[in-house]
N, C-alpha and C positions, 0 to 999 in steps of 0.2 A: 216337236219338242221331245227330247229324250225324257223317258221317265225311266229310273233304275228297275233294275231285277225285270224288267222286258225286253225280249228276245222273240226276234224273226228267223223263221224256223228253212235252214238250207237245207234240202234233201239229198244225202250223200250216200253212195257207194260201196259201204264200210266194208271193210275185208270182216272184222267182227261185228255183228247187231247190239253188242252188250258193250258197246261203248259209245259216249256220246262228244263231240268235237267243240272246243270257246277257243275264242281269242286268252293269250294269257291273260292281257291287261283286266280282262270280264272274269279270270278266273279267282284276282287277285285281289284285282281292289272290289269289284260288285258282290261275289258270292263267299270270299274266301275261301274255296277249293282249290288245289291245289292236283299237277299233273301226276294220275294214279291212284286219285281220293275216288272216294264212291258214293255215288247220288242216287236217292230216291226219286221216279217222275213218281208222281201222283195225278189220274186224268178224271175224268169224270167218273161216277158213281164210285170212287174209290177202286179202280183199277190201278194199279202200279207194277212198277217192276225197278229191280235196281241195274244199273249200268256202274262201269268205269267212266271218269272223264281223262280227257287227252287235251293238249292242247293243236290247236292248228290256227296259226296267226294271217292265214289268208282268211282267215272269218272277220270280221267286223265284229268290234265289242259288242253291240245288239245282234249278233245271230248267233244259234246254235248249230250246229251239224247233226240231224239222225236220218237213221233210214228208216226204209219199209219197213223192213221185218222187226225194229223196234216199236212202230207203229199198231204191228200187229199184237204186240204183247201187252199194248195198253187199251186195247179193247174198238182201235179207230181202223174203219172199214177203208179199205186200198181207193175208193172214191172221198174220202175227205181227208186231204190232202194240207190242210191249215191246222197246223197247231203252236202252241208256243210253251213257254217255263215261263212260270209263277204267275203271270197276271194274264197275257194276252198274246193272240199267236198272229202272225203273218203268212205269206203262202207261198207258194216256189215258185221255181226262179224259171224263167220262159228260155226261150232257145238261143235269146239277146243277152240272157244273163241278168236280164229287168224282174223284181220281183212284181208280182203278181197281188194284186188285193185279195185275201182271206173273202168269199161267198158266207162262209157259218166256222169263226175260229172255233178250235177248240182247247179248253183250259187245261192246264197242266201246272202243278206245285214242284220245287225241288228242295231237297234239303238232304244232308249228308246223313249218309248211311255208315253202319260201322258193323259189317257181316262178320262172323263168328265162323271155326270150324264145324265143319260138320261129318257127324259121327257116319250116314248112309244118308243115300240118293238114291230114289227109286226111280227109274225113269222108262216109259212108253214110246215105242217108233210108229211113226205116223206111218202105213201100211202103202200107202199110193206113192210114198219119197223112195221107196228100199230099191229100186229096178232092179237090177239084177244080182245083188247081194242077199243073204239067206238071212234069216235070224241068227242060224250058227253063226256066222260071221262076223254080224254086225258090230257087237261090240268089240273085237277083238282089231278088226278091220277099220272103223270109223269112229266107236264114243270113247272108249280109250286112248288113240292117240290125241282127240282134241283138248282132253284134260289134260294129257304129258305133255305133250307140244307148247303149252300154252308160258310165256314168260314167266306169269305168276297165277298163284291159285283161281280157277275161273269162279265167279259169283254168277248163282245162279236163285231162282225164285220159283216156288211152287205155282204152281199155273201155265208158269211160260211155256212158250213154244221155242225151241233154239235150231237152228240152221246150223249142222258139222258138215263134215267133209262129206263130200261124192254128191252133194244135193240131200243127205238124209236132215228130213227133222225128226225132234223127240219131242214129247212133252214129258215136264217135272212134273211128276205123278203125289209125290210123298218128301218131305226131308225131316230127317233128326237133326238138331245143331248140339252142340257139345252141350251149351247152357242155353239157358231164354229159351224164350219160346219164339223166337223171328221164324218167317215165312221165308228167310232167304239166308244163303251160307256159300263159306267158299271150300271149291271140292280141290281138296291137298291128295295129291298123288303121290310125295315122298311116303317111302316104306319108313314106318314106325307107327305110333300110340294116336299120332294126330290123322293119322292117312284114313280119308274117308272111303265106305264100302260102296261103289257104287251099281246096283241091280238094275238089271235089265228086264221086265216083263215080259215070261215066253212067249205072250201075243201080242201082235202088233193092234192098234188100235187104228180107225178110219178115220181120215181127215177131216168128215161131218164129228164126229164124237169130238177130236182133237180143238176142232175151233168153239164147239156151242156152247161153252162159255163166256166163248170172247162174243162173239154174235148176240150173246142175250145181253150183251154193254154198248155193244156196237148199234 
């Protein structure tokens, strides 16, 4: 029996982490979101992060699309593998394409988010990701193009951990939003009044410090 706002969780691929994948029909008539709206997950002990939603119509109106590394920013360890939106989660999908019964779902809320600019971003590189890139380098070479590159302004959440180019992660260390006090904002790379400052910390931080957050949720 279908029950609304439940959704079985496909794990995908995503070229971006900070976006999450519905059938339209699940985006229009179930949640009222809409392609390029922005959703809050909310997971257990109150870990979240915000994402873009996308549509992709090879989903079934009960499944969602996310990946790992979105997994990662909501505090669930790479072994638990079941989670779902809003009430109850299912488990992925086997090498048949069969899903899989959820061992220990894990709960997750959605609700529309509405991020604000933001004034500065302060943000840390995970020190084990850099290979052969400098700190000189890094932002000019990898976290700046990911903000310009990007269709529209990226949303971003203090906490997260974010996957750019070459393999580097960072973690959001600090944000100022123009107004409110939200934990999350989008970083505007056009030149004017709205164009966010974004900082790079001279030292990189180690990947035990970057996660023991998440690990004390996880």
């Amino acid at each position: 029996v279908e029950i609304p706002g439940r959704f079985t969780v496909v794990r995908k691929d995503n070229e971006d982490e900070l976006v999450v994948y519905l059938n339209s029909d699940a985006m229009d008539d179930k949640l009222q979101v809409f392609d390029g709206d922005y959703v809050e997950l909310i997971a257990k002990k109150r870990r979240s992060t915000v994402v873009m939603v996308m549509t992709d119509d090879d989903l079934a109106d009960t499944e969602v699309g996310v990946s790992d590394d979105l997994l990662k920013n909501l505090g669930i360890k790479e072994k638990k593998k079941f989670l779902g939106l809003t009430v109850r989660a299912g488990g992925a999908r086997d090498g048949e394409g069969n899903m899989t019964a959820p061992e220990r779902p894990e709960f997750l809320t959605l609700k529309q988010a509405h991020p604000v600019n933001l004034n500065r971003a302060e943000l840390a590189v995970v020190e084990e990701t850099l290979g052969p890139i400098t700190m000189a380098r890094v932002q000019e070479e990898v976290i700046a193009p990911y903000f310009a590159q990007a269709d529209q302004p990226r949303v971003i959440k203090k906490g997260d951990l974010i996957k750019m180019g070459r393999g580097v992660w960072v973690k959001v260390m600090a944000l100022t939003p123009k107004r409110g006090k939200d934990k999350f904002g989008k970083v505007v790379t056009a030149e004017g009044p709205e164009q966010t400052t974004v900082q790079v910390m001279p030292q990189p931080i180690s990947q035990e410090d970057s996660e023991a957050d998440l690990n004390a949720i996880g």
